[in-house]
Steps between C-alpha positions, in 0.01 A plus 500: 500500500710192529844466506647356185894481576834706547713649181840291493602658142467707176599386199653641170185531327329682766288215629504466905572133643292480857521202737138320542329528851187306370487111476374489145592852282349377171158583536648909567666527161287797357444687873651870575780504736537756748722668767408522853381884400234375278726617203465249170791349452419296178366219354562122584569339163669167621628250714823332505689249689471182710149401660616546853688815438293692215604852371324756394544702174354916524509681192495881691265764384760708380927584521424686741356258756809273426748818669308519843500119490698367787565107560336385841193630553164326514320600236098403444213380313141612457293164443281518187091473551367212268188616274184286583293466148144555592183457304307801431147536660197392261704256291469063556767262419435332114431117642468235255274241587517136348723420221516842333337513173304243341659259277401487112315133435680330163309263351 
């Protein structure tokens, strides 16, 4: 668990607003947000504001996160695990040697 930022608002629409703890937020858009209970919060859908001072947008799991919301506390991350393709056993890489096919001869 890594700490993503702190709540500074809620907005009309229902969306939280949460002040960015990490350098470079971008690459989170699409992670599940959490409290410090383990609780899911909601979903990071996007990132707003200057470079040095980004913002992050957290569209909550449901109205009823948004009412225990409260503005200050950190609130966290679980970092994704990237899926390694790998070959299955018994099967070689198609190489093609030379120039491919042969060329027809015209005459």
């Amino acid at each position: 668990m890594k700490k993503l930022g702190y709540v500074i608002s809620k907005t009309k629409d229902g969306l939280i607003i949460a002040k960015s703890t990490i350098k470079d937020p971008r690459r989170l858009v699409g992670h599940i947000a959490y409290d410090k209970d383990l609780k899911r919060i909601g979903k990071i859908i996007d990132v707003i504001g200057r470079v040095d001072q980004p913002f992050i947008v957290i569209k909550p799991e449901s109205k009823d996160v948004i009412e225990f919301i409260e503005t200050g506390p950190v609130y966290y991350y679980v970092e994704k695990k990237t899926r390694r393709l790998q070959r299955r056993k018994g099967r070689k890489a198609k190489r093609r040697g030379g120039r491919g096919r042969p060329r027809s001869r015209r005459g």
